[in-house]
N, C-alpha and C positions, 0 to 999 in steps of 0.2 A: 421555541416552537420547532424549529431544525430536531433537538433534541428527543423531545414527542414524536416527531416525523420518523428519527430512526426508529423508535420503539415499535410503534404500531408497524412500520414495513416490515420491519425483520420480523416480527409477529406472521404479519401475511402472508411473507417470502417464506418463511417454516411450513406453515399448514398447507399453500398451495402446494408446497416441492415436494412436501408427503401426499397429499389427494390426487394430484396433477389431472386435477377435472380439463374436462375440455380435448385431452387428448394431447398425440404430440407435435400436432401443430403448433396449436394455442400454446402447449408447454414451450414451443423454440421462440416462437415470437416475445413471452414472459421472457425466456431465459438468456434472450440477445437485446431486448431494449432496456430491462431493469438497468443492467451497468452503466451503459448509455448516459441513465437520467443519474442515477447517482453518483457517475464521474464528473456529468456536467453541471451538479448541483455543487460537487464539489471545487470542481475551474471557478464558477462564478463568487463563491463564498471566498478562495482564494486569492482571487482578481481584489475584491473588496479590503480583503487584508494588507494587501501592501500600498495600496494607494491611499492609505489611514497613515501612510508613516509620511513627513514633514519633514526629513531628510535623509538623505539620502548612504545611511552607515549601514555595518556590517548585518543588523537586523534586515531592514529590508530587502537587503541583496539575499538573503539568504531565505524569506518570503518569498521573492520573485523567484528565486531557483527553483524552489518547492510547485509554486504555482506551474514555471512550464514543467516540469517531471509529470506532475497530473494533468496538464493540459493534452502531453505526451500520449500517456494512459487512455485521455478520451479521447484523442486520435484511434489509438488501435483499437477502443470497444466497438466505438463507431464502424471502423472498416472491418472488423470482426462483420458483426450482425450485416452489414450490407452483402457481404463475400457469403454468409449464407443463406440471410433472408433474400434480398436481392438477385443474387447469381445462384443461389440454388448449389452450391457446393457446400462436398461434407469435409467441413473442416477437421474432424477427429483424422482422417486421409491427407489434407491437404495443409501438412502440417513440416518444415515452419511455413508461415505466409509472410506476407506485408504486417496485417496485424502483431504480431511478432518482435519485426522491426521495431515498432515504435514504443510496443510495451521494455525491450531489450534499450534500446534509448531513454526511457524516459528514467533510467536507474544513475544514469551520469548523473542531471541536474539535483535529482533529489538527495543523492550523497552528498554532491557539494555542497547542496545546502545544508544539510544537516549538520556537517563536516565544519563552518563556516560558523554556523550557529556556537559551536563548541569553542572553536580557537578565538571569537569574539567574547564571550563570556571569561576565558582565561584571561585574553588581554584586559579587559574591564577589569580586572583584578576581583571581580566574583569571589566568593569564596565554594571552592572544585569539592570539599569533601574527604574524605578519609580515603586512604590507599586501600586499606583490608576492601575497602564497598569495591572497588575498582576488579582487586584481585575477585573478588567472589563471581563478578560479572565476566573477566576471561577465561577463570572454572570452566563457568557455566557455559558461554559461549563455543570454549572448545572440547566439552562432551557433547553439547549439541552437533555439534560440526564431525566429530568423530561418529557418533551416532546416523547423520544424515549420511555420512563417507559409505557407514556399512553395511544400511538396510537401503538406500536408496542409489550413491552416486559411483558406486562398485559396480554394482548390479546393469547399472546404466549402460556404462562406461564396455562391461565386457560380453552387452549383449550382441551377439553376431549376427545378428536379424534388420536393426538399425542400420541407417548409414551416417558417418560421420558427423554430419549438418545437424541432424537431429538430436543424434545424442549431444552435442554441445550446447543447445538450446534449453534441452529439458534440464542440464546441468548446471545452466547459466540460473536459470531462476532462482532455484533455493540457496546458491551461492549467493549470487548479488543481493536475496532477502534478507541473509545472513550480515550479510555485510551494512546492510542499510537499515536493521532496526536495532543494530549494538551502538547506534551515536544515538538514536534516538534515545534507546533507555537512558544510556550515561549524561543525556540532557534532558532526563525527566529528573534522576536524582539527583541533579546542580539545580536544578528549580525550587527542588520542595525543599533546600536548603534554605530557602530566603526567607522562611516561615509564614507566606503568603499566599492563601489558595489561588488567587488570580493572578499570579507570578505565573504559578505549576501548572495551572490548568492545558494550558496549550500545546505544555508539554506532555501533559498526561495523557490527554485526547491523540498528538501524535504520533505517540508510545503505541498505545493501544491501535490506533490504525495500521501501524506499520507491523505489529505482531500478526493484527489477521491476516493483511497478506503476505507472509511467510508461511504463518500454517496454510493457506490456502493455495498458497504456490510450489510447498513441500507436498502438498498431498497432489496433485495436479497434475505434479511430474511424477509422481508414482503410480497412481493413477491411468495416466495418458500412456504413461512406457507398458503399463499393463496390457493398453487399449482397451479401458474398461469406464473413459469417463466418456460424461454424456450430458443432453441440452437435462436441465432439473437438477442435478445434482447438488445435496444440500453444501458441499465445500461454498458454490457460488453465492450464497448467504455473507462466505466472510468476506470475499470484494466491496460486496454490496455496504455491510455495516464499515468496512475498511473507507471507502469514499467520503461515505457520512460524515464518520468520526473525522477525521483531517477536516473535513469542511470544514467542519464544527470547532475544530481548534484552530482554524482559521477566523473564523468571528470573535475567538471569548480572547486573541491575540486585537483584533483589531479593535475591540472594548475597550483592551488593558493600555492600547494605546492612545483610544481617545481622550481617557479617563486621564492620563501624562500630559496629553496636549491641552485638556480643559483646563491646569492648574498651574 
């Protein structure tokens, strides 16, 4: 159902971001409570996950990690939409904030969890996969990385209009995305090793969540340094489907775990 749920919102969340009926009220109130529900759709799906696990090892620690990182998340959407529904301030100006903070914090726990995920699977003596896959992935990670350096974290960095705070912030992001969806991938490809869809799956889902918000936090901060983003903007589609998905690979993990405890 979860599943169904993201299709048809992201459907909805497309067509309103292009029509933006209603105006740009209606469009901030859409475009500050959506996250909101789908970060807290996601805490609660996560919350459910780790309290599926019957002891207390390197899995679930690395569940609960995940959980507060997004717990984190729905702190700052939450205090986001109130600082401007609420208090009527324009965040694109009042930038960094408090919201900020907590989306900048919530990048510790979800590394280590991910991070935790990975050196538990080596210890279990898993089998990790071929080197060649590994190298093709720090390729690719470090033209990604040189690429963001050139069109994005250059640019940043020696704009003299900024101040300091700022450009560290808008740099932080797609750094730290960078950094927290390369354990993801590399534990979606130790998953689909075990030849079991419902092994990979939560991996997969993950994977996939942790990509959107990269693209959506690489564009963001290019974006925002432009001072060209705004309440509608279709990037915030990929938060939104980003929530979801981890939800989502929150449950198909707490399934795979029932599914062990039942037998």
């Amino acid at each position: 159902m979860l599943l169904i749920f993201i299709a048809v919102l992201t459907v909805l969340n497309v067509v309103y971001y292009l029509g933006q009926w209603g105006g740009p009220s209606v469009l901030q109130y859409v475009s500050d409570t959506l996250p909101v529900l789908t970060s807290f759709i996601a805490v609660v799906c996560l919350y459910h996950t780790f309290k599926a696990f019957k002891e207390i090892d390197f899995a679930r620690v690395s569940w609960v990690l995940i959980f507060i990182g997004i717990f984190f998340d729905f702190l700052a959407e939450t205090t986001y939409a109130i600082l401007e529904i609420g208090f009527k301030i324009d965040m694109n100006e009042y930038f960094p904030s408090l919201a900020d903070i907590f989306w900048c914090t919530a990048y510790i726990p979800l590394f280590a969890g991910l991070f935790m995920m990975f050196f538990g699977y080596k210890r279990s003596g898993f089998p990790l996969g071929k080197m060649k896959v590994y190298a093709i992935i720090a390729a690719s990670s470090f033209v990604v990385f040189v690429a963001m350096a050139y069109f994005l974290l250059i640019p940043i960095l020696s704009d003299n209009e900024s101040d300091d705070i700022t450009k560290l912030f808008y740099m932080y992001y797609p750094i730290a995305d960078l950094l927290t969806v390369i354990p993801a991938i590399i534990l979606f490809y130790i998953t689909t090793l075990f030849g079991r869809a419902a092994i990979s799956l939560p991996m997969r889902m993950l994977s996939i969540g942790f990509v959107c918000f990269t693209m959506a936090d690489m564009l963001y901060a290019y974006l925002g340094w432009l001072d060209i983003y705004g309440n509608g903007n279709l990037i915030d589609v990929l938060w939104h489907v980003g929530y979801l998905v981890i939800g989502l690979a929150g449950l198909y993990q707490k399934e795979l775990v029932e599914s062990v405890n039942a037998q």
